[in-house]
C-alpha positions in Angstrom: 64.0 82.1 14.9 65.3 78.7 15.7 66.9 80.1 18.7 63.9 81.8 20.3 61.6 78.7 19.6 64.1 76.7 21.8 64.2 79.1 24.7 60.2 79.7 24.5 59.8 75.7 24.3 62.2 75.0 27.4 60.4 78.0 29.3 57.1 76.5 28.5 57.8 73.1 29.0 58.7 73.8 32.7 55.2 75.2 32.7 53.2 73.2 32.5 51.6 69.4 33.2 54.1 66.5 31.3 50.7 64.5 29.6 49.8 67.8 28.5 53.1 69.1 27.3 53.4 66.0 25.4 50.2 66.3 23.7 51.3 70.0 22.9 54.7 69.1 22.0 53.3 66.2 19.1 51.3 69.1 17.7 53.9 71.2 17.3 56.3 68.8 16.1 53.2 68.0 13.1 53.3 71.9 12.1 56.7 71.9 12.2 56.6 69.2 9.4 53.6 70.2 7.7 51.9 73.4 8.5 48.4 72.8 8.0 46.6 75.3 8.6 43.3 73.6 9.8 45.5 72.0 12.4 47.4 75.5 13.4 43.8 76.9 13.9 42.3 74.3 16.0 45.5 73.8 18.5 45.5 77.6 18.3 41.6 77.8 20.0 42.5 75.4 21.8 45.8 76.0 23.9 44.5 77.3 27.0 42.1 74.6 27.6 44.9 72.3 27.4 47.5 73.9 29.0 45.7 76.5 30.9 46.4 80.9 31.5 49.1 80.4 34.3 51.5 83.2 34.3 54.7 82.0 32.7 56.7 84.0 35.2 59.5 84.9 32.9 59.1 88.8 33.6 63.2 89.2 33.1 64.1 87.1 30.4 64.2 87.7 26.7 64.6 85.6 23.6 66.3 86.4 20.4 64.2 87.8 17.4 65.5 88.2 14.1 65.9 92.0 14.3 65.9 92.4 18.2 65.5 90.9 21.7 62.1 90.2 22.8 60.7 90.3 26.0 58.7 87.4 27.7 57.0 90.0 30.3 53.6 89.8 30.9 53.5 86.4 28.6 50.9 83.9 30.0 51.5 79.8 29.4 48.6 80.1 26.9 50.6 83.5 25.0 53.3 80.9 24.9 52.1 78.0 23.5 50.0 79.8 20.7 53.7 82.4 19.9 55.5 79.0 19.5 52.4 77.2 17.4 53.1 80.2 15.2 57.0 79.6 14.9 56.2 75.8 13.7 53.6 76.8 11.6 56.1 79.5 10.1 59.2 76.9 9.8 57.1 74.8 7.4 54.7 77.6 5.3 55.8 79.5 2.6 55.6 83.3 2.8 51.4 83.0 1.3 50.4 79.8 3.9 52.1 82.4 6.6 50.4 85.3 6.0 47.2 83.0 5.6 47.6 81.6 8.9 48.5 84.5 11.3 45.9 86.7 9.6 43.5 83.3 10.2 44.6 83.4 14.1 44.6 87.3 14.0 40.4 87.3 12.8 39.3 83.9 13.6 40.6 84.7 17.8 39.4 86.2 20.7 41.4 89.2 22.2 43.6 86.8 24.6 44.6 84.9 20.7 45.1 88.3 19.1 47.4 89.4 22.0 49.2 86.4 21.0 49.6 87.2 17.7 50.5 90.2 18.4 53.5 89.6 20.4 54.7 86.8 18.0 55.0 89.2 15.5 58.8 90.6 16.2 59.9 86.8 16.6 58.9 86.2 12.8 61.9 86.3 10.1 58.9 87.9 7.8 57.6 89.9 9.9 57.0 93.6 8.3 54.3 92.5 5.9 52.3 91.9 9.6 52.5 96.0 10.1 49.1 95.7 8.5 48.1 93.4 11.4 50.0 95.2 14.0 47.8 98.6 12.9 44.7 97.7 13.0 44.7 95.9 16.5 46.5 99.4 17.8 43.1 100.6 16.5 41.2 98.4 19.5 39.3 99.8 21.8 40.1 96.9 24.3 43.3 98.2 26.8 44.5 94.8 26.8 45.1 93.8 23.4 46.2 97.7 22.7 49.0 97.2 25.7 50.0 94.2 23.9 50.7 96.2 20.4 52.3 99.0 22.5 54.1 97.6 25.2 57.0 95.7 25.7 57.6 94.3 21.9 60.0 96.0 19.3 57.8 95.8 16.5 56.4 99.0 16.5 59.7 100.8 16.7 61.3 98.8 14.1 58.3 98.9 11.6 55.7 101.7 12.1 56.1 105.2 9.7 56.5 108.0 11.9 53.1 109.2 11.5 52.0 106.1 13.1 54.3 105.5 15.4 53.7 108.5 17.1 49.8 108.1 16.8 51.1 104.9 19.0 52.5 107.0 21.9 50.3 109.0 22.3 47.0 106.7 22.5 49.0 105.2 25.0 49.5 108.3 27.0 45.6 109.2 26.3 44.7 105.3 27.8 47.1 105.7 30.2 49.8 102.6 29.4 52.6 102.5 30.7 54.7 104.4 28.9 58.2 103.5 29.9 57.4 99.9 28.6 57.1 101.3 24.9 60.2 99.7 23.7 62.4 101.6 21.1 61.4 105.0 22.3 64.9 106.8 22.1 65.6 105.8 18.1 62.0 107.0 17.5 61.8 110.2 18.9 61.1 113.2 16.8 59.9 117.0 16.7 56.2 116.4 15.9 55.9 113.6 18.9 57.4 116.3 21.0 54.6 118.9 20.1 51.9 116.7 20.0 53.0 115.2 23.7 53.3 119.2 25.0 49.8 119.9 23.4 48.3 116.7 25.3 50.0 118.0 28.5 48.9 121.8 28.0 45.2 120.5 27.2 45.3 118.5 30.0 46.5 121.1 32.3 43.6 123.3 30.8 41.0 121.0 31.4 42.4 120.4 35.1 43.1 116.7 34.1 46.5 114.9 35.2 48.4 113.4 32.5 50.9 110.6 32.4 53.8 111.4 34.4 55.9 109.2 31.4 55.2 111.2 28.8 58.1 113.7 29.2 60.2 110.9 27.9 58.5 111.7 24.3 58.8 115.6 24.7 62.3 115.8 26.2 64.9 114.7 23.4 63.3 117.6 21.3 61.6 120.3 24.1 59.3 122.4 21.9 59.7 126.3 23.5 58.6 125.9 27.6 58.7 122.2 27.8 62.2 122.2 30.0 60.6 125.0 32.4 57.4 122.7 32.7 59.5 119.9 33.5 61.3 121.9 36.2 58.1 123.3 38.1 56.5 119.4 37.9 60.2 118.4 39.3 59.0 120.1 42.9 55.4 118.7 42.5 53.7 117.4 45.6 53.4 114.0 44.1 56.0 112.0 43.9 55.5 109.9 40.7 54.7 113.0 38.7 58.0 114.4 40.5 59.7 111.2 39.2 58.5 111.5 35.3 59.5 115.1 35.3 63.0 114.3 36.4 63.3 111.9 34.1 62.4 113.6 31.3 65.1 116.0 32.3 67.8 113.5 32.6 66.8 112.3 28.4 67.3 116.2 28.0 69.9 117.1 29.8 70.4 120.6 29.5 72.7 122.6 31.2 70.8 125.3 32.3 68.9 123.3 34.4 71.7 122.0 36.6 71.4 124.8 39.6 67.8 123.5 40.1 68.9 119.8 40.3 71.2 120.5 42.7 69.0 122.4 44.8 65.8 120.0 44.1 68.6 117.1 45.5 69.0 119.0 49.1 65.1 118.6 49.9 63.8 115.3 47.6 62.5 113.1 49.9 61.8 110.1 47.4 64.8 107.5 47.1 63.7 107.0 43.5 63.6 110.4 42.7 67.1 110.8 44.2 68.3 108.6 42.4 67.1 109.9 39.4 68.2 113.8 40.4 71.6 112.1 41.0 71.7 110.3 37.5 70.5 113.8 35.9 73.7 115.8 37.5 76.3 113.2 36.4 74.7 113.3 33.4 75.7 117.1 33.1 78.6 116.7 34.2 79.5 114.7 31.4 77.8 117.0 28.9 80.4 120.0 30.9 83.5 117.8 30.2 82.8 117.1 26.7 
C-alpha cells in the first residue's frame, strides 16, 4: 500500500497548485498520524473545492495494489486526492475505524465521492470485507458510479462469488459499458456467463435491438451450442465494430473449424483493426494446429 500511496502522491502533486498541495499534503500527513475520522470526512467533502476535478491524465499508468495492479484511467485530481485520504486514514485505523470510515465516505458522499471509494477499494490491504460496499453501489442506477464498480478496477474479479460477478457483466452489457475495460474477465469466465450472455444476444436479436459488440468475449471461452456460428455470420456484418467484437470473440475461442472462414473473411476486410484482429485469430490456430 505504501508503494501505491507514493506513486498516487507524486502523480497528484504534479497536479495540481503548490499552496494548495501543501494544504492537502498537511492533511494527509495528520491522518496519516492519527486517523480521525471527523477530519477524513471533512477533507473528503471537501477535496474538489480545493484542488479542483482536472483530469489527472494518467490514462496508462498503474500503481501496485496488494493483490493486483491498478489502473489510474479515468481518475480525476479530486478521485485522487480522496483514494489517497483513504490510504492515510487506513495506515493509522485499525480494521473497525476503517470500515467506519470508508462506509462514512461511501453514505455520507455524493456519486463523484462514492466513485472514489469505489476505486480505492483494490488499493486497500483489507479490502474484501468492502465486497459489501462494492455490491451495493453495482446496484446504482447512476452509469457513472456503476462504470466505476465495473470498469477498469480488479476488485470485482478478485472478490465477487460467481453469481455476482456475472450479474456484473451483464448489467454492463445491458447499460452498455464498455466491456473490454472489465478487468479480470478471462480468470472469471464460466458456463452460466456464457448462456446468460447468448440469451441477452438472442433476446436482443428477437426484439430487433443491437447488443454490445463486446460481449462475445463472455460467451466465447465456453460457446453454448450456435454461439461460434453466430460469431461467424456477425464476423461479415456491415458494421465494422460489430465485425470487430465478433472476431474477437473468435480469437478467445479459437476453434479450428472456423479457420477456412478467417482466411477467407481476411481477403475482403476492409477495417485495419479488424485485420489485425483476423490476423491474430489465424496465428492463433496455428498454434493450437502445432500443439
Amino acid at each position: 500500500m505504501a508503494a501505491a500511496f507514493e506513486l498516487l502522491q507524486a502523480r497528484l502533486e504534479c497536479r495540481v497548485e503548490p499552496a494548495a498541495w501543501q494544504s492537502f499534503a498537511r492533511t494527509l500527513d495528520a491522518l496519516r498520524n492519527r486517523g480521525a475520522l471527523e477530519q477524513l470526512l471533512s477533507a473528503f467533502s471537501g477535496a474538489a473545492r480545493l484542488l479542483g476535478r482536472a483530469p489527472l491524465d494518467a490514462e496508462d499508468t498503474f500503481i501496485p495494489g496488494p493483490h493486483d495492479e491498478v489502473t489510474l484511467a479515468g481518475y480525476t485530481v479530486d478521485v485522487a486526492a480522496r483514494c489517497l485520504l483513504l490510504l492515510a486514514f487506513a495506515k493509522a485505523s485499525r480494521a473497525a475505524q476503517l470500515e467506519e470510515g470508508i462506509w462514512s465516505a461511501y453514505r455520507e458522499g455524493d456519486t463523484l465521492e462514492k466513485i472514489a471509494v469505489v476505486r480505492s477499494l483494490p488499493l486497500l490491504s483489507e479490502q474484501a470485507q468492502f465486497l459489501e460496499l462494492s455490491l451495493d453501489a453495482g446496484r446504482t442506477n447512476d452509469a457513472r458510479l456503476f462504470r466505476a464498480v465495473a470498469c477498469d478496477t480488479p476488485f470485482p474479479a478478485r472478490h465477487y462469488p460467481e453469481l455476482e460477478w456475472n450479474k456484473l457483466f451483464m448489467k454492463a452489457a445491458f447499460v452498455r459499458a464498455p466491456l473490454d475495460r472489465i478487468v479480470g474477465l478471462a480468470r472469471r469466465e464460466n458456463p452460466e456467463l456464457a448462456r446468460m450472455a447468448l440469451e441477452f444476444i438472442e433476446e436482443q436479436e428477437s426484439a430487433g435491438r443491437p447488443f454490445p459488440p463486446g460481449i462475445w468475449l463472455g460467451i466465447a471461452p465456453f460457446p453454448p451450442p450456435g454461439a461460434v456460428a453466430k460469431m461467424l455470420g456477425y464476423a461479415s456484418h456491415s458494421v465494422a465494430e460489430v465485425r470487430l467484437g465478433a472476431i474477437a470473440g473468435l480469437l478467445r475461442a479459437s476453434q479450428p473449424r472456423t479457420e477456412s472462414f478467417l482466411r477467407e473473411r481476411l481477403t475482403v476486410e476492409s477495417d485495419a483493426s479488424a485485420r489485425d484482429a483476423l490476423a491474430r485469430c489465424l496465428e492463433r490456430l496455428n498454434g493450437v494446429a502445432k500443439n
